[in-house]
TORTORNU-378864 format. One record per residue: residue in three letters; x, y, z of N, C-alpha, C, O in turn. Coordinates in steps of 0.1 Angstrom, whole numbers, plus 2048, in hexadecimal, padded with zeros to 3 digits. Example, Ala and Ser with C-alpha at 12.3 -4.5 7.8 and 13.67 -1.06 7.14 Angstrom:
BEGIN
ALA8847C784E87B7D384E8847DF84E88E7DF855SER8807EA8478897F584788180084F88680B850
REM end
This chain:
BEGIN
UNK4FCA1F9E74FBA269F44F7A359F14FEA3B9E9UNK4EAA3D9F74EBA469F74F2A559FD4F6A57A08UNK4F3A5E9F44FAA689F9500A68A0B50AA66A11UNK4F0A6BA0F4EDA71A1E4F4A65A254FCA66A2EUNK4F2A5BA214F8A4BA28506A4BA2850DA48A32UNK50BA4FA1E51AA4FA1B51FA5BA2352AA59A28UNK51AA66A2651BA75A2851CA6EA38524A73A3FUNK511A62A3E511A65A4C520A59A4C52BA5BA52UNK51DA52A4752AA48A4B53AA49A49543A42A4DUNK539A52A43546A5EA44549A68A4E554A6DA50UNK53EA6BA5453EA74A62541A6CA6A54AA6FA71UNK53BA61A6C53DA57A7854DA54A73557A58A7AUNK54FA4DA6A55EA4AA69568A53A6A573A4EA6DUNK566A61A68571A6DA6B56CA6BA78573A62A7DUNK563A70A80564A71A8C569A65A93570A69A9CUNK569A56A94571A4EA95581A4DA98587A49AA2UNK585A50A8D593A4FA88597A5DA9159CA5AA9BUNK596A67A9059BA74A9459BA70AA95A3A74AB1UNK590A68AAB591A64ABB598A5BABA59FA5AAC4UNK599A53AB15A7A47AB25B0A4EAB75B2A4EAC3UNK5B5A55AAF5C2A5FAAC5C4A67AB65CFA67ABBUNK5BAA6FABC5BBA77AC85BCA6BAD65C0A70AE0UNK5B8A5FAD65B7A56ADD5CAA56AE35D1A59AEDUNK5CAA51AD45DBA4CAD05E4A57ADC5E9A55AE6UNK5E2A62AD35EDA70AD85E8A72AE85F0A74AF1UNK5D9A73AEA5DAA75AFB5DFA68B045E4A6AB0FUNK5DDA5EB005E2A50B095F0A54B0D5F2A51B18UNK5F9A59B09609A5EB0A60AA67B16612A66B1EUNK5FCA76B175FDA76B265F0A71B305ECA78B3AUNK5EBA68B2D5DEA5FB365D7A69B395D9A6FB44UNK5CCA6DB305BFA74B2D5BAA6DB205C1A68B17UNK5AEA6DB215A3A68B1459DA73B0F59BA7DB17UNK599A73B04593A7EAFC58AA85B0758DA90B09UNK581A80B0D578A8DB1457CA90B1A577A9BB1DUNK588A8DB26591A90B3459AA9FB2A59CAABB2CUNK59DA99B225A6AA5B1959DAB3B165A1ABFB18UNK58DAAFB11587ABCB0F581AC2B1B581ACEB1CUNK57CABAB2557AAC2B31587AC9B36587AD4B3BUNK592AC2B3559EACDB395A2AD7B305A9AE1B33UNK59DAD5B2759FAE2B1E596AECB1D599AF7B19UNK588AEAB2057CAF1B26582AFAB2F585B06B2EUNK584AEEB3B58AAFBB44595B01B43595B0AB4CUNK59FB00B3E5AAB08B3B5A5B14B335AAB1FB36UNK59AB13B2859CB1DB1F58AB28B22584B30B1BUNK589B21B3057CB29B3257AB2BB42571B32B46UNK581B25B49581B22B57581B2EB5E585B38B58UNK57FB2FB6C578B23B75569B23B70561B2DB6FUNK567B19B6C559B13B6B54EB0AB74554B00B77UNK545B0BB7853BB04B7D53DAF4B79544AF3B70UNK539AEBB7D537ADEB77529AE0B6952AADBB5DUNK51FAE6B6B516AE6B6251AAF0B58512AF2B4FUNK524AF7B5852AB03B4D531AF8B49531AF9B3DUNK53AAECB4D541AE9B4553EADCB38544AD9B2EUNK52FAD7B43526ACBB3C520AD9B31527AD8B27UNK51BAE0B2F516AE9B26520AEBB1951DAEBB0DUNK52CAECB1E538AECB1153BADCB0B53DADBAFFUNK53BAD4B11543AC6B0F53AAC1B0152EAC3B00UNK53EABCAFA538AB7AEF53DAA6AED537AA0AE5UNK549AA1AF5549A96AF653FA8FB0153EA83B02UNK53BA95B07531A8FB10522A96B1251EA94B1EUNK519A9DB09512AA1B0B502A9CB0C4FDA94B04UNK4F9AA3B194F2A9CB1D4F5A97B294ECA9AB31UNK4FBA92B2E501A8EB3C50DA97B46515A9FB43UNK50AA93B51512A9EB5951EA95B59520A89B58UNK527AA2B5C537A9CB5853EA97B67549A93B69UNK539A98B6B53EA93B78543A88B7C547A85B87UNK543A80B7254FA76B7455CA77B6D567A71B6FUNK556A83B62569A85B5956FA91B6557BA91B68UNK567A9BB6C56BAA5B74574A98B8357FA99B88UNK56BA90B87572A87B9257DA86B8A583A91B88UNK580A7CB84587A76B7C597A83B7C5A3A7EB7EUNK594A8EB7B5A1A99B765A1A9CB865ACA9FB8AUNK599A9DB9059DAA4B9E5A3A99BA15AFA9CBA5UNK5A0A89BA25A8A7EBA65B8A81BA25C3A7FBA8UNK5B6A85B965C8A82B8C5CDA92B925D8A94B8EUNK5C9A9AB995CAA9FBA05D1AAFB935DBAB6B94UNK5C8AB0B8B5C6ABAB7F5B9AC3B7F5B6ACAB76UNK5B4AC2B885A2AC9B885A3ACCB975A7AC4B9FUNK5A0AD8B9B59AADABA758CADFBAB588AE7BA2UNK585ADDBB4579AE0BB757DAE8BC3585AE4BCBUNK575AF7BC3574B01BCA56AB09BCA564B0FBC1UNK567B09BDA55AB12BD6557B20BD5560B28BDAUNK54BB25BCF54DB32BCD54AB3DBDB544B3CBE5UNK552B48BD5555B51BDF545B58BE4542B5CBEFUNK53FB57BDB531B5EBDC527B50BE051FB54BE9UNK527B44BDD51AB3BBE3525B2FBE552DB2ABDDUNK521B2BBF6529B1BBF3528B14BED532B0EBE9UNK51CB11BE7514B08BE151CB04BD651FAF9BD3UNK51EB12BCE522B0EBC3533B10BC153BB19BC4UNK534B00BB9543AFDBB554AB05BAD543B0DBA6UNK556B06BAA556B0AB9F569AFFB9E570AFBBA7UNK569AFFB8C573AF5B8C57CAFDB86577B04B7EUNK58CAFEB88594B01B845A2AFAB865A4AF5B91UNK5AEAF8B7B5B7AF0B755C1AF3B845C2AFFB88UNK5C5AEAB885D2AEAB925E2AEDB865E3AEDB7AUNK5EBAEEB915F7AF6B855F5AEBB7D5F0AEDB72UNK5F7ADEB835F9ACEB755F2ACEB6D5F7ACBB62UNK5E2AD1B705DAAD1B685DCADBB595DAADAB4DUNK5E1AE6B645E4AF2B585F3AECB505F3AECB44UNK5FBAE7B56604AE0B495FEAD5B405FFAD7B34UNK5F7AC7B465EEAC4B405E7AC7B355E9AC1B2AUNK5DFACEB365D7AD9B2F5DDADFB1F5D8ADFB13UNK5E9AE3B255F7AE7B195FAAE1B105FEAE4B04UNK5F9AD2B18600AC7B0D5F3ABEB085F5AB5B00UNK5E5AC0B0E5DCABFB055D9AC7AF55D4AC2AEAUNK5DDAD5AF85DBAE0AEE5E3ADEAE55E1AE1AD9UNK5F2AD4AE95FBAD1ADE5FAAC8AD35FDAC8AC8UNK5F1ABAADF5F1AAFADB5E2AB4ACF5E2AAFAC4UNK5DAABAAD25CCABEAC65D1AC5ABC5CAAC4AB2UNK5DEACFABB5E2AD5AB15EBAD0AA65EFAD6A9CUNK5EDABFAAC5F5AB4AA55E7AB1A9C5E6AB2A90UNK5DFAAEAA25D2AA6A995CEAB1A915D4AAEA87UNK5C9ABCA8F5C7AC7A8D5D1ACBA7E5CEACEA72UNK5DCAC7A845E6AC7A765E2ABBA6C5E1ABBA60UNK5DFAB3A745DAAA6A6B5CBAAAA625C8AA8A57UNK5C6AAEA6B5BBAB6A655B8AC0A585B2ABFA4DUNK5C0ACAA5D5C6AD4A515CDACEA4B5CBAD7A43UNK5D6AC5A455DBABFA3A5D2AB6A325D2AB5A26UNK5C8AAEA3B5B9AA7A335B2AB0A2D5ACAAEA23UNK5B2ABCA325A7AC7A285ADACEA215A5AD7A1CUNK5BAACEA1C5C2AD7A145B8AD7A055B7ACE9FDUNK5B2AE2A065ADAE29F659FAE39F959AAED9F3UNK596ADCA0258FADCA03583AEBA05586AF6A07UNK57CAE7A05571AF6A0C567AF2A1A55BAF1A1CUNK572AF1A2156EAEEA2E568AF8A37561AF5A41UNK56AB06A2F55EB0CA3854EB08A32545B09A3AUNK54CB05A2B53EAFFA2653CAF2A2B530AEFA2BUNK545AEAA2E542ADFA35540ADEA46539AD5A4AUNK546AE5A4D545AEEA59536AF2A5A52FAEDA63UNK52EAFFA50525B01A50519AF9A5150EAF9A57UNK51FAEFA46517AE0A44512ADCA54507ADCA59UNK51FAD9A5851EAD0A66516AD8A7050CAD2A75UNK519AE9A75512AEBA7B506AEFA79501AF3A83UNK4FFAF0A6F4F0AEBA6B4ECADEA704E1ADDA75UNK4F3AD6A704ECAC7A6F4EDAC4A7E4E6ABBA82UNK4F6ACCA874F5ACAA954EEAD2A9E4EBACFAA9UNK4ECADFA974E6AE5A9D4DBAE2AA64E1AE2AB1UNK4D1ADEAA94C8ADAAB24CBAC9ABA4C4AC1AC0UNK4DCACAAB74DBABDAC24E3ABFACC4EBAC9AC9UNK4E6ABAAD84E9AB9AE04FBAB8ADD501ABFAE6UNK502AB5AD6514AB8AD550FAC9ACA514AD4ACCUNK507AC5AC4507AD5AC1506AE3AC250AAECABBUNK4FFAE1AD24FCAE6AD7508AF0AE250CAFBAE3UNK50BAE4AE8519AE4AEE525AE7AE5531AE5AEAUNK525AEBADB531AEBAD152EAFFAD1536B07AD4UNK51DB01ACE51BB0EACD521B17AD8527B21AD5UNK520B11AE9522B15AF252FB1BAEF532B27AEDUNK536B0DAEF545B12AF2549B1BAE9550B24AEEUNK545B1CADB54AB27AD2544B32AD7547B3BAD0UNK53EB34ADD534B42ADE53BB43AED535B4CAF3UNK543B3FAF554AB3FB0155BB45AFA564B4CAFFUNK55AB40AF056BB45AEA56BB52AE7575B58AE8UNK55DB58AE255AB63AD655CB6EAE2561B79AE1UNK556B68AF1555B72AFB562B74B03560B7BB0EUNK571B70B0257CB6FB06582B76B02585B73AF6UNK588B85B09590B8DB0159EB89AFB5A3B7FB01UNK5A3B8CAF35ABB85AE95BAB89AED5C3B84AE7
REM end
């Protein structure tokens, strides 16, 4: 097998296993991996537009989120409000539940995260980091990955 082959079939399988796992830990409070990062979008960037928040999402990029945003106003964790300046435009922000929610999403990611950081103990993960965001750069979860960090960098601390 060559390098690049083994190199992709190791990304696909870490990225696999790690949504298993995140699968696992969010089923306990009934959210799925992308309902968890759109609530954490808006928790950690909100109030957002629906297309500011499709612009961040990298589990679902390319398509409008509006069935994960239904999905969180139904479970009654998302609210839609419109803006003070144009009716037109929405803007979405966490209801209190949402915002507890939200809390115990940031807990449940900092469990895998730990799992994470103990798989790279040793490693030189900032070069593999680098690696990755080279190799995504011009794609669409790449892209959406740049957003959101370049949305964190602009958030006073």
């Amino acid at each position: 097998m060559r390098t690049a082959e083994q190199l992709r079939y190791l990304i696909l399988a870490a990225q696999r296993e790690g949504n298993r796992q995140l699968t696992v830990l969010l089923s306990a409070i009934g959210l799925t991996p992308a309902q968890s990062e759109a609530l954490r979008i808006i928790a950690d960037h909100g109030p957002l537009a629906l297309r500011e928040l499709g612009d961040m999402l990298v589990c679902d990029t390319g398509t409008n989120p509006s069935r994960i945003v239904d999905r969180l106003v139904a479970a009654g964790l998302v609210e839609r409000a419109s803006s003070e300046h144009d009716r037109r435009q929405v803007k979405l922000t966490l209801t209190p539940t949402g915002q507890d929610k939200a809390l115990r999403v940031a807990e449940i990611e900092n469990q895998l995260y730990d799992l994470l950081d103990d798989a790279t103990a040793g490693t030189d993960v900032d070069a593999f980091i680098a690696f990755l965001h080279g190799f995504t750069r011009q794609s669409p979860a790449g892209t959406a990955l740049a957003n959101r960090l370049a949305a964190e960098k602009k958030q006073p601390d």
